[in-house]
Structure formats: structure tokens, C-alpha cells
N, C-alpha and C positions, 0 to 999 in steps of 0.2 A: 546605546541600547535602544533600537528600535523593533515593534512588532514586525515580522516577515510580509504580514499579511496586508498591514492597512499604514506601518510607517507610524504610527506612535510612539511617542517618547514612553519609556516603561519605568513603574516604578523599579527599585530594589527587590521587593517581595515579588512583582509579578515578576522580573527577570528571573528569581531564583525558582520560581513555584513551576514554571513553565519547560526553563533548562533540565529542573530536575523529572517535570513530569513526561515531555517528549523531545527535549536534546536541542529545542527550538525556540528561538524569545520572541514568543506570543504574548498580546496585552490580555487582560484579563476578559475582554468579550471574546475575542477567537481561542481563551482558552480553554471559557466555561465550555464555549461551543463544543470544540471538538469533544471534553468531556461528558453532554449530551448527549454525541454521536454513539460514543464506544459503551455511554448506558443501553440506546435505543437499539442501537446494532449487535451487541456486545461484539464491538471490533475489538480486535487486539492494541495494545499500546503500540507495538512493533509497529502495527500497518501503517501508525501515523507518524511514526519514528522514519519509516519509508517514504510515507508518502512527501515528506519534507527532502529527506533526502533526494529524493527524484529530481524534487522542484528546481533545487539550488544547483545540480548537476544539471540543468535548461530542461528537462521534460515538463508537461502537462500530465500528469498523471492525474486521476479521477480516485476520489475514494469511497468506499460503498455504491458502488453502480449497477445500477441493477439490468440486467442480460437478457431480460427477459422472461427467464426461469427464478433467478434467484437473484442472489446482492453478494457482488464478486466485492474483497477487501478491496482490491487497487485495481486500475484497470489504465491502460493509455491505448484510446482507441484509435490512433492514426495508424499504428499498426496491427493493430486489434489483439492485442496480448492482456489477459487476464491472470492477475494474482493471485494467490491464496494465499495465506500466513496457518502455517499447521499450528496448533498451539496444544493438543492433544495428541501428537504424534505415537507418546510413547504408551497410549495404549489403546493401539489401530484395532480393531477387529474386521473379520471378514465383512462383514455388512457394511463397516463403513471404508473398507476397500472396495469394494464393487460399485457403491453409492458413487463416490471420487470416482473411480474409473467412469463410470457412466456418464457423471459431469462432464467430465472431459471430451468422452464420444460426442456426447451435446454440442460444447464448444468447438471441437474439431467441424460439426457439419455443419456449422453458422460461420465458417472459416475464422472463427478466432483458436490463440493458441493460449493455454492455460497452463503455469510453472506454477508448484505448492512450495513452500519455502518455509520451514520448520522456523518458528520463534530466533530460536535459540542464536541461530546465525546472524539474523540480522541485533538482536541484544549485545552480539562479542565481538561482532564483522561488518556493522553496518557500512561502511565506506566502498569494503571490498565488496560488497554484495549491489551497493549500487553502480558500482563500475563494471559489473558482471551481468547487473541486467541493461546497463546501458548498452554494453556488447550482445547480447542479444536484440536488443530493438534493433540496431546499427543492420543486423542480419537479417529481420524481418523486413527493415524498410528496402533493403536490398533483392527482395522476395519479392514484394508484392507491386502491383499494380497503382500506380499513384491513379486518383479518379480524379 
């Protein structure tokens, strides 16, 4: 049982404190950390449940990145795809559908592409969900322009 991040031997407690807080055995500095993050951001649990995810399937994903406008959850900028984790999905109002559309017009004309992805999926389906956005990357890098 080693940290993902830095290769530390873990205790028993940080193995089980980490597995159970984001699915990944983190030692207790990268785990405070991320728990930092999701105070300062209020990220989602999911998005770092992804963002592990990502990693282990070989992407570079990025987490809290900030676009310029705002602090996109995930983001992997080689093909310039930005994530959302909806975690309020189920009660959208009109303003904050417009608000999201708008996002999106923004990101569309900085030619990045931006998918929201409801909690809920990645909490019941994470696997399948990162082999679904790996096939998306797979089609953007097929799209775009290597520089």
C-alpha cells in the first residue's frame, strides 16, 4: 500500500481514510491536501474521484484550472476539454441554465470543448465513465491540430 502520488508506505488508517474518502491510497499529506482543495474550491468529491481516475487510465488531467473566466473542476488541456461535475443537477433553474449555456458559448470560442457530468454517474459508474471520456479525448485529439 503505497501513496499514488509521492510512493509512500501508508499506514492502515491512512489506507482506509483515503480509500474511503476518494477510492485512492493517498498518504495523509496528499490527503489533507486534496481535502483543502474541495474546502477552498468546494470541489466535488467526484471530481477527485475522477480526477484519479483519469490519471491511472494514463491522462494528465488538471484539477480546479482556472480558464481564465472561472475554476473549470477537471480539465486536460492537450486537447482542451473541460469538465464539470453537476452536483445540483436536480434543481436546474432557468438562470442557471443560461448561466451553463453561456459557459459553454465562452469555452466553445477559446476553442475548448466543455462536457457537465452529473455526480451521480461518476459515484455508481466511475470506470465506465472514465472510459467514455477517454473516448472522447481519443476523438478530440483526432480533431485537433497538434502544435
Amino acid at each position: 500500500m503505497k501513496c499514488v502520488e509521492c510512493g509512500k508506505e501508508l499506514s492502515y488508517i491512512d489506507h482506509r481514510k483515503s480509500i474511503e474518502m476518494f477510492n485512492v491510497e493517498l498518504c495523509e499529506h496528499h490527503r489533507l491536501r486534496m481535502e483543502r482543495l474541495m474546502r477552498k474550491n468546494n470541489t466535488p468529491v467526484e471530481a477527485v474521484k475522477l480526477y484519479y481516475g483519469l490519471k491511472s487510465a494514463g491522462e494528465n488531467p488538471m484539477l480546479e484550472w482556472w480558464d481564465g473566466k472561472r475554476s473549470v473542476d477537471l480539465a486536460i488541456s492537450r486537447v482542451k476539454l473541460n469538465i464539470e461535475i453537476d452536483t445540483e443537477y436536480q434543481m436546474l433553474t432557468h438562470e442557471q441554465a443560461m448561466n451553463d449555456l453561456e459557459e459553454t458559448m465562452h469555452s466553445f470560442q477559446n476553442g475548448f470543448t466543455t462536457i457537465r457530468i452529473p455526480h451521480i454517474i461518476i459515484k455508481h459508474y466511475l470506470q465506465e465513465t472514465v472510459q467514455n471520456i477517454m473516448g472522447i479525448i481519443e476523438g478530440l485529439r483526432a480533431n485537433i491540430k497538434v502544435i
